[in-house]
C-alpha positions, 0 to 999 in steps of 0.5 A: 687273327686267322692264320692260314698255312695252306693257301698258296698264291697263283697266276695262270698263263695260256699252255702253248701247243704241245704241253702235256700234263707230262710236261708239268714237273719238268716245266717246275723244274725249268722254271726253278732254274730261270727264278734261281733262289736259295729256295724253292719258288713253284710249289706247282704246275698244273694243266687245266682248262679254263675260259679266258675272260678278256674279250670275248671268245666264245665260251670255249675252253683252252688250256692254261698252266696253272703255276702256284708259288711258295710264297706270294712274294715270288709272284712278281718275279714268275709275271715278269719271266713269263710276260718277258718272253724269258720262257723257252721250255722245249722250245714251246713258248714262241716269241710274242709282241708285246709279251706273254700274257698272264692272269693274276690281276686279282690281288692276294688277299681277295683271291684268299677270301674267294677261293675259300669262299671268306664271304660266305663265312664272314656273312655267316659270322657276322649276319 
């Protein structure tokens, strides 16, 4: 059994324009308040630059709020405020048709194992 405490499930989501890494704790805050627990749900928010990967678009770099939750348990209920179009921090999420789009389609466990890299131990344990 493996039992591992640091290790916090996350979805991203396209940063609109205008964000700012300055905007990330108020952006935790903000979504605290839409997701109203008893406890705390974000562990953080995080500005960085990635590719997106459905469909082509150039090899280009864009930037993308990195939201981690306390638990994975939360991670449905943060998709569903951002592809509802729930979000209007600052006024900087616009009305999209069809919804907000988010990436976290690989499943929990998976994203563990590639992350921290479970592959390469497991095949130096067992190999």
């Amino acid at each position: 059994m493996l039992h591992v405490t640091d290790f916090h499930h996350y979805l991203y989501t396209a940063a609109p324009s205008g964000f700012q890494p300055q905007d990330c704790e108020p952006f935790k805050a903000h979504l605290e308040t839409l997701l109203a627990q008893h406890q705390q749900t974000i562990q953080s928010v995080q500005l960085t630059m990635r590719q997106n990967m459905y469909g082509f678009q150039g090899n280009v770099d864009a930037a993308y709020i990195k939201i981690t939750v306390t638990d994975p348990k939360h991670i449905n209920r943060l998709r569903t405020t951002i592809e509802s179009n729930q979000l209007n921090y600052k006024g900087m999420f616009k009305y999209v048709e069809g919804g907000v789009m988010t990436f976290d389609i690989i499943q929990y466990v998976l994203r563990f194992m590639i992350d921290c890299k479970v592959s390469t131990i497991l095949g130096w344990l067992y190999g």
